[in-house]
N, C-alpha and C positions, 0 to 999 in steps of 0.2 A: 757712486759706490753701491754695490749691493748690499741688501739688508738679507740675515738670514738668523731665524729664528731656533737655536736648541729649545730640545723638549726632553730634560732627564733630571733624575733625581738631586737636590743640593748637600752634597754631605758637608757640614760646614767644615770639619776637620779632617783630610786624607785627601790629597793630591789625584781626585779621580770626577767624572761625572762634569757639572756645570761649572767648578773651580779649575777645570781645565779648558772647559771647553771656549768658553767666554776669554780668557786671556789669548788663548792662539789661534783661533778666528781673527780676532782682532787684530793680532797681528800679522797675517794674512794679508792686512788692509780691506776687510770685510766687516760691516758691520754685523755687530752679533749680538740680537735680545735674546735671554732665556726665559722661559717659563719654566720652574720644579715642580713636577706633579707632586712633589713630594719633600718633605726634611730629615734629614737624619744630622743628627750629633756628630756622626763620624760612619766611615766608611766598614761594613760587615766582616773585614778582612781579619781572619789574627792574629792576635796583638792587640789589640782591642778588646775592654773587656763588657761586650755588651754595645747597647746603641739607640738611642729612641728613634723613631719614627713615624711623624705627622702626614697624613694623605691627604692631597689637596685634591682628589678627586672632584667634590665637590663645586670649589673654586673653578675649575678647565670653562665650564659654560659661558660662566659670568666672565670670564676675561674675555671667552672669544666674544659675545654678544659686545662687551665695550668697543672691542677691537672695529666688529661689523658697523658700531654705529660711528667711529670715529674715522672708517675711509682707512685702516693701517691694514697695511699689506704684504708680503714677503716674500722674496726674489729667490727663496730655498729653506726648508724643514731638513734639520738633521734631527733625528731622534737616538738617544741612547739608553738608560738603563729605564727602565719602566716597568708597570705590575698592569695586571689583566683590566682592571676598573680604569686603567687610564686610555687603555687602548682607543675607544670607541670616539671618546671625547679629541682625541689626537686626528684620528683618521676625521672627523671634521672642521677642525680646524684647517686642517691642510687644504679642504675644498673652499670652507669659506672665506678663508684668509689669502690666498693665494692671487698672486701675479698670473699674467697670463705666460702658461712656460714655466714657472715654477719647480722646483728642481727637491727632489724626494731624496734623500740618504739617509739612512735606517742601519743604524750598529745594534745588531739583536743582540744585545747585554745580555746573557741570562746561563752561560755554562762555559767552563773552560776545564781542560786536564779532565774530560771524559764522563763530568756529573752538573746537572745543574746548580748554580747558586741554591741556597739556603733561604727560605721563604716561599719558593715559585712550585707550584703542584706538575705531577707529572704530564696534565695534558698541555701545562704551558706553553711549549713550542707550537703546538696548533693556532695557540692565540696569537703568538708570535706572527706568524705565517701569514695570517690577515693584514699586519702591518707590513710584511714586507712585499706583502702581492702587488699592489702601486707603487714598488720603489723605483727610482731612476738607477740609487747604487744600491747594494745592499753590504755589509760589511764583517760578515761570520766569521769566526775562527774554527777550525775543524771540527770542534765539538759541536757548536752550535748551528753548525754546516749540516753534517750528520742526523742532529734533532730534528731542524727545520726539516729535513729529507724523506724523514723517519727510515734512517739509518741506524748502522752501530754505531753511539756516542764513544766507546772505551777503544775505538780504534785512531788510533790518532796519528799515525804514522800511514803513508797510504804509495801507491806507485802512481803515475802522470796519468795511467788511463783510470785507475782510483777515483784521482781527483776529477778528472775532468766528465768522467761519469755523474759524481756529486752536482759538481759544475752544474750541469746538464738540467740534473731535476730544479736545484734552486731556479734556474730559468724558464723550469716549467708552471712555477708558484706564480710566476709574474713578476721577477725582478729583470729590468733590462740591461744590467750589468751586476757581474756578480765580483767581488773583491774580496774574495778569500786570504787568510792571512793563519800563520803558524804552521806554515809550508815548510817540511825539510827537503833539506840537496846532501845524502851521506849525512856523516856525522859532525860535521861542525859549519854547513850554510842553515839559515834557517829567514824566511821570506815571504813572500806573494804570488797567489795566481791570478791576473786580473783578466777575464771575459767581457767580451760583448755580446756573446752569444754565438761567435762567426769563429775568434780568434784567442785563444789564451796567450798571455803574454806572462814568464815567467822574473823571480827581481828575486836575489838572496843577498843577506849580509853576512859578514861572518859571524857563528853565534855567540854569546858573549857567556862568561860563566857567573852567572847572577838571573833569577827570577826575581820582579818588581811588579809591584800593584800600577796599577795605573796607569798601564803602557797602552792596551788596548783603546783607551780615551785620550791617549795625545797621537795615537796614529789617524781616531777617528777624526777627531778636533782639524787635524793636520788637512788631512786627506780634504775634507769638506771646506775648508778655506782656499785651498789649491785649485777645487775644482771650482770654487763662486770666482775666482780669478783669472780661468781661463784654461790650466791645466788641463791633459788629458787625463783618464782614470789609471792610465799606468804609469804618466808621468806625476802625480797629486800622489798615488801610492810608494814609488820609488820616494819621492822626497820624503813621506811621510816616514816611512820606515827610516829613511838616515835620519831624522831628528830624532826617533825613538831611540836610537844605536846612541847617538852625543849625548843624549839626555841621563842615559842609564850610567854612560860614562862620565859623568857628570856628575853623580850622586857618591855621596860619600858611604861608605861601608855601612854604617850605621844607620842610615835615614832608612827603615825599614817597607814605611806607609806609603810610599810614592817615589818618584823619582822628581830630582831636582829640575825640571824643563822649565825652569824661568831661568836658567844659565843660558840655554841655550835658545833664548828666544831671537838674541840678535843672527846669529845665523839663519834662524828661518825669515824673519826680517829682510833677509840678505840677499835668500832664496827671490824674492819680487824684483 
């Protein structure tokens, strides 16, 4: 069984971050430790009124050094939401802790709908950019495609040679596969572009008429358990996207904070 290690924020409350990520790796059939660079209360989203937030910046050293003196090691680093003080600490770990072959996928958490999250300063994407320069996958969604690019963020509708331009640059950061996601086809597919640098390969679902938190972390969850399994990056991203589509459909009108994707765990179970 492979071991593979998240590295993103813990919000204890809101279906997003390492409360996703750890249940659907797992069920993958991949082991999955987490480290949270960080705590929050609950997830930034609205609806929420407010949020604490503890940084364990500090901590990153000290776990990796136990780790170094205890021989633990890992067969794959996903990383997801993070702040700039975690970076550096991250990007060592990944060297020092590391299998040989080791496998890097990097979900640059930090902007969606054309503005960065709330918290992160504007040269963030450049710090970003550091982490994803050694990635195997990297996992943007147009806005954050854009940033990393240094792009227009507010353009978020694009044509094929648009994207694939985009494409282009993220693979000149140093990512060896790039996995773009919030791809439209017209007005009602909505999808992936998945690269290896040679070949885009394009995946639509149809769209559904509901916006939900937390989607971007069961597609990343998804995707990174598929590929410690054996999957390809467009076949781990195709499945990943159908579990996000059962998932959303899944949730009840009401459940505002997340989507319900522990309904829908026995299907990706299913998925092996």
């Amino acid at each position: 069984m492979k071991r593979l290690l998240t590295i993103q924020d813990l919000s204890c409350v809101g279906q997003c971050s390492s409360t996703v990520a750890l249940p659907l790796v797992s069920a993958c059939g991949v082991e999955c430790a987490v480290l949270p660079p960080a705590i929050l209360s609950n997830h930034t989203a609205p609806g929420f009124k407010g949020w604490t937030f503890c940084d364990l910046t500090a901590e990153l050293p000290k776990v990796e050094a136990k780790w170094v003196e205890q021989g633990i090691a890992f067969d794959a680093f996903y990383t997801g939401y993070v702040c700039e003080s975690h970076i550096d600490p991250i990007l060592s770990i990944m060297s020092t802790c590391a299998k040989p072959g080791a496998v890097r996928i990097v979900d640059p958490a930090m902007a969606d709908n054309g503005v960065l999250y709330k918290g992160f300063a504007d040269d963030f994407p450049s710090k970003m950019a550091r982490l994803c320069a050694g990635a195997d996958y990297i996992l943007p969604n147009i806005t954050e495609a854009a940033l990393l690019a240094g792009d227009d963020p507010g353009k978020t509708v694009r044509t094929r040679e648009e994207l694939e331009s985009l494409i282009s640059r993220l693979h000149e950061l140093g990512a060896k596969n790039v996995v773009l996601t919030g791809v439209t086809q017209g007005q009602d597919g909505l999808g992936t572009a998945v690269s290896d640098g040679k070949t885009v390969v394009y995946d639509f679902n149809p769209r559904l008429p509901r916006s939900s938190h937390g989607t971007g972390d069961v597609f990343a969850s998804v995707f990174a358990g598929a590929v410690l399994r054996g999957k390809t990056a467009s076949e781990a991203a195709a499945l990943a996207a159908d579990i996000v589509c059962a998932a959303i459909k899944a949730t009840d009108a009401d459940h505002w904070y997340g989507v319900s994707f522990e309904k829908v765990i026995p299907e990706l179970v299913g998925a092996f």
